[in-house]
N, C-alpha and C positions, 0 to 999 in steps of 0.2 A: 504494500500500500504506500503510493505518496503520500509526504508529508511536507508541511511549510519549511522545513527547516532540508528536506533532502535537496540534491545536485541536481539541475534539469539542464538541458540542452536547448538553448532558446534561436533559432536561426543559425547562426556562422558560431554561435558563442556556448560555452559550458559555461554555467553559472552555478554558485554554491549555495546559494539560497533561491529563495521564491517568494520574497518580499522585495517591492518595488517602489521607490518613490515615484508617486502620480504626478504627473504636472500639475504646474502648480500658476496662474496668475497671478504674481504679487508684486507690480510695479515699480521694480527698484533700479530700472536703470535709469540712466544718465543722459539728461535733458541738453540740448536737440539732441536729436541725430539718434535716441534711441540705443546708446553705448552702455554692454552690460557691463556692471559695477566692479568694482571690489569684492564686495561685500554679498554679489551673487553668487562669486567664485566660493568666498568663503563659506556661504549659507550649503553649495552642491558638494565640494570638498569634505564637509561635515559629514552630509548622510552619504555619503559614500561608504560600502564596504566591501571586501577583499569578495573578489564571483557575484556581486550585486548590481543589480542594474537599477542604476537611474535614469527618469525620462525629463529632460528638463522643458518647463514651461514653453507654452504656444509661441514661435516666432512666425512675425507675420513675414508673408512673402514678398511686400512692395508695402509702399506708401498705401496705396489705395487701398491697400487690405486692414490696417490697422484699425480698432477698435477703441482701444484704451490708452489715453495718454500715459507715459510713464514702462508700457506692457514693453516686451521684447520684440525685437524685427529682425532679420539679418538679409537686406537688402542691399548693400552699400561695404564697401573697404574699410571704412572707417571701425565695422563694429567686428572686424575679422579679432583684431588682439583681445579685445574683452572675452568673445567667446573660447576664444584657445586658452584665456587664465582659465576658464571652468573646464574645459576637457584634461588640461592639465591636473587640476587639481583633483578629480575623480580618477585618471591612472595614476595618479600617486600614491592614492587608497587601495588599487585594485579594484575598482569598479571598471562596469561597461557603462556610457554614456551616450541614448538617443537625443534627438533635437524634435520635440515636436514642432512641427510645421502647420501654419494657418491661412485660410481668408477670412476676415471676420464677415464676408457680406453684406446682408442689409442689418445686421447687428454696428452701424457706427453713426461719425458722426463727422460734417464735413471740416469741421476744424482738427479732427485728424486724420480725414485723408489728403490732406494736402487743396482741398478745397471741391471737389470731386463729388457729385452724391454717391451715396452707398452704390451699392448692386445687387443682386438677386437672380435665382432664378426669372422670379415673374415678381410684379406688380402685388403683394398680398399685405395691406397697414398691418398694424399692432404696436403694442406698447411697449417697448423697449428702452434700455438706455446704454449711452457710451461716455465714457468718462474720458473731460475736457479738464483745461483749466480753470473753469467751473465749477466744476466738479462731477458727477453725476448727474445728465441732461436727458432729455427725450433724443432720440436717433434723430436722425436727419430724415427726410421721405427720399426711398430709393426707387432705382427703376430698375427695370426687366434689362436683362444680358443681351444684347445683340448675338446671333450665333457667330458672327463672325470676332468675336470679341475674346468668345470662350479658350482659343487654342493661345492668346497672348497669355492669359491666368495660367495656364498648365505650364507654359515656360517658365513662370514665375516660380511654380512650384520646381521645377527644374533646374533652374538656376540656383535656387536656395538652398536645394541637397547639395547641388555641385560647393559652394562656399561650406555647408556646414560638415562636410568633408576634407576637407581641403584645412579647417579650424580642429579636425582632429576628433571629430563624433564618429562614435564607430555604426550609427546609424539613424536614420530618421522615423520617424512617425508622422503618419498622417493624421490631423485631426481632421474625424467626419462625424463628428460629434457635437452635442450641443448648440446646436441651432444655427451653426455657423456656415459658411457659405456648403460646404459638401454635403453637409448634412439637409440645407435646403432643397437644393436639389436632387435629396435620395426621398423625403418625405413631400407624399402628397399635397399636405397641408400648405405649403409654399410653392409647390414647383406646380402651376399651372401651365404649363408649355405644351404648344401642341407642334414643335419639332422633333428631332429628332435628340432630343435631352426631354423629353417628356411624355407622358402619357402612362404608360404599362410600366412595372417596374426594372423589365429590360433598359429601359431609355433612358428612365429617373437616376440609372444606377452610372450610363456613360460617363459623366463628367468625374463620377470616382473613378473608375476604369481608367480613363485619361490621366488622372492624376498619381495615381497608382502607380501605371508603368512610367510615368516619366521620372518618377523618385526611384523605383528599378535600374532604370537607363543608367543612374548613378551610385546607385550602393547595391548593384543586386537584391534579389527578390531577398535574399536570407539575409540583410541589413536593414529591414522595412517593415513597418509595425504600423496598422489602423485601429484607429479609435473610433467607435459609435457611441448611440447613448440610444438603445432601445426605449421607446415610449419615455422618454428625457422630456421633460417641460423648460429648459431655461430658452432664452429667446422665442417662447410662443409656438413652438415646432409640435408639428403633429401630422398622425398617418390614420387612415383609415382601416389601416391592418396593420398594425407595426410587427406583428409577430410573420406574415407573410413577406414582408418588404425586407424587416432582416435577416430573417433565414435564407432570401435569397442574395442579400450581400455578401454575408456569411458564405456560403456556395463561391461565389464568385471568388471572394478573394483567398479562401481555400486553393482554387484552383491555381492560383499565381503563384504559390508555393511562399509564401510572405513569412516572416520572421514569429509574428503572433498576431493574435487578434485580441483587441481591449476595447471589453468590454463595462461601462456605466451601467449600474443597478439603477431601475428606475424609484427606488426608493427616497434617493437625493436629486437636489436642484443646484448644479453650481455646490458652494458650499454650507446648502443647508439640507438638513434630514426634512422629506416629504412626509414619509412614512415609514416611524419608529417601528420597530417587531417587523416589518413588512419581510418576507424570507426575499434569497437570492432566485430568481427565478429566468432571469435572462440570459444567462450564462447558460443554464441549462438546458432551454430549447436551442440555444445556437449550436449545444456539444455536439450533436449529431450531422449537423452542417461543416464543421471544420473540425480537421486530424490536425492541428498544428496546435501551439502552444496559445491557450485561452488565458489571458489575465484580465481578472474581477476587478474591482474597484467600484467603493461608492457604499460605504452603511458597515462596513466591516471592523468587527475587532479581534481579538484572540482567538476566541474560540471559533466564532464563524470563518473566520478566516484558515483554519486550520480544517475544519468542515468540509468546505467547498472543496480544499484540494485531494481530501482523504475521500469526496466522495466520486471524484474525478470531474466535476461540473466544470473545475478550473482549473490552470495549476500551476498559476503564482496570481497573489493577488497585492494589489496595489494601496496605497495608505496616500492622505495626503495630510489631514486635519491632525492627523497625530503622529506625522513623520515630522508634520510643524515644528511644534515643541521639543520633538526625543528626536538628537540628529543620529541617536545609537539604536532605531527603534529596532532592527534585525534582532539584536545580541538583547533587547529589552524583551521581545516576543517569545524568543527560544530560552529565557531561561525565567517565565513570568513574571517578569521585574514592575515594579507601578512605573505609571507614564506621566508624567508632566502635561496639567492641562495645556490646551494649547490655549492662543491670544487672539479670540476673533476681533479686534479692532486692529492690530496687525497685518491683517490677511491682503486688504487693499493699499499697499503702501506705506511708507515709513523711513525708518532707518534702521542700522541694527537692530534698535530694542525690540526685543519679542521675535526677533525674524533670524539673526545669526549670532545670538550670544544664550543660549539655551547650551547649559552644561549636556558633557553626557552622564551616565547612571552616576551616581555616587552614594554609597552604602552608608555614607552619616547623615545623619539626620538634616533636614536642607527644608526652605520654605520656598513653597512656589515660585516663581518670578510674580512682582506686581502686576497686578491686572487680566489675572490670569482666570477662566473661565472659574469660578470657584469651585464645581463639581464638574468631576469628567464626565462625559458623556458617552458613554462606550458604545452607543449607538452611532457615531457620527465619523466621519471619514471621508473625505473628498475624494 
């Protein structure tokens, strides 16, 4: 029987556990230009551990694609040295280090796409926000893709493996997750097209397809890892069948022979619990759809966590909320250790405090960091 703590085989890589930090959104780079930190290096260098794989936070693939001021992008020279301090600092640990890759789509806002409205599959309002120097605004009104439009985005995604290789990630992730642009266009509820990126869920699913192979093109299929969010609510996204829409993505990217598939519990939103006790259920209609390594994420603590993979539904599962606070959470899991609340006022931005100065274990007696969730929530995980 697998277990959280056994050796798996993930893509191109042997890894020694089967805990994973989840990406994470948390604002800390370095204003213009989008130049990741110091201190992000620091924050990935942390949870790093020896056969562990980290997946660091959404980088957007262009100007146009960004969402949140402050969020990560790697479009540009400039932000090549920030990201090689983070790659470096995870083989230094021994970890393996993906770069998830994004388009935020009609989830922005035009004072960060460089003045641009969103884009979208199609034309479909809702209530959203993107975060300005404002702060947290209503999105900007987007409009439908031109099809002639669609093959410039997919270089973009191509272009961005190309640099985030080249900065020393032994491979990417796609985000098609969360409401954001791939995920628009694989869900119903947004993607009203009636070309040939829409309709059936053969159509809806092309522009992943597209985006898929052109991140292949550059780290092989066995360096390439997608992200969904079955029946996921952030950005207003919805399907008519999610459970047929993903099992047929599932299929699909089974067949490209891809590194893993990561998969979001629809029990959380972003990083809040929808629904507490709610079991893992998505992960397990998808197991029958893909032979390749399934990683959970989203509502997980110890034991659930440990669950899923002994019951084979998954088999490594991903932490974000409480990799937060414990940058040693691997070595806290495997030997029951308590966790350090994590700092949801941290989550969106900041400085070190609460984001890269959380000790690791210490057997004497110790009081929380200030402002620290007063009770942990063992229901809760990103």
């Amino acid at each position: 029987m697998a277990t959280l703590f056994n050796s798996i085989k993930v893509g191109a890589y042997d890894l020694d556990h089967r805990v994973v930090l989840a990406p994470m959104t948390r604002l800390r780079t370095l204003q213009p230009n989008d130049i990741p930190s110091p201190m992000m290096a620091d924050f990935y260098g942390q949870r790093a551990s020896e056969g562990g794989l980290v997946i660091v936070e959404a980088a957007s693939i262009s100007a146009h694609a960004r969402s949140y001021l402050g969020a990560a992008s790697f479009y540009h020279d400039g932000q090549h040295a920030g990201w090689q301090a983070i790659t470096d600092a995870v083989h230094a640990k021994g970890g393996r280090v993906f770069l998830q890759l994004i388009h935020g789509g009609r989830q922005s806002h035009v004072e960060v796409t460089g003045g641009a409205d969103p884009v979208a599959p199609s034309v479909v309002p809702f209530d959203g926000v993107a975060l300005t120097k404002d702060g947290f605004v209503p999105v900007s009104p987007h409009r439908a893709l031109g099809i002639e439009e669609i093959p410039g985005i997919v270089e973009d995604f191509r272009a961005a493996a190309a640099r985030a290789k080249k900065a020393g990630f032994d491979g990417v992730e796609l985000h098609a997750a969360n409401g954001y642009l791939v995920d628009q266009f694989i869900q119903d509820g947004t993607n009203r097209r009636t070309d040939a990126y829409g309709g059936p869920i053969e159509n809806r699913a092309r522009f992943l397809r597209e985006a898929v192979e052109a991140l292949i093109s550059v780290f092989g299929a066995d360096r390439v890892g997608v992200r969904i969010s079955p029946s996921g609510e952030w950005g207003s996204i919805s399907d008519s069948d999610p459970e047929a829409t993903f099992s047929h993505v599932a299929k699909v990217l089974n067949d490209y022979g891809i590194a893993y598939l990561h998969v979001i519990e629809p029990r959380v939103k972003g990083d809040d619990t929808l629904h507490a006790g709610h079991p893992a259920v998505a992960a397990a209609y998808l197991r029958p759809h893909f032979t390749r390594p399934i990683i959970a994420a989203g509502g997980f603590d110890r034991d659930s966590a440990m669950a899923i993979v002994e019951a084979g539904h998954a088999d490594l599962v991903a932490f974000g909320r409480h990799f937060s606070s414990n940058p040693d959470l691997p070595y806290r899991l495997q030997h029951d250790l308590p966790l350090t609340p994590y700092v949801r006022a941290a989550f969106w931005g900041g400085t070190e405090q609460h984001y890269s100065d959380f000790p690791a274990y210490d057997a004497s007696p110790a009081s929380a960091p200030a402002g620290a969730d007063a009770a942990l929530d063992e229901t809760e995980s990103a």
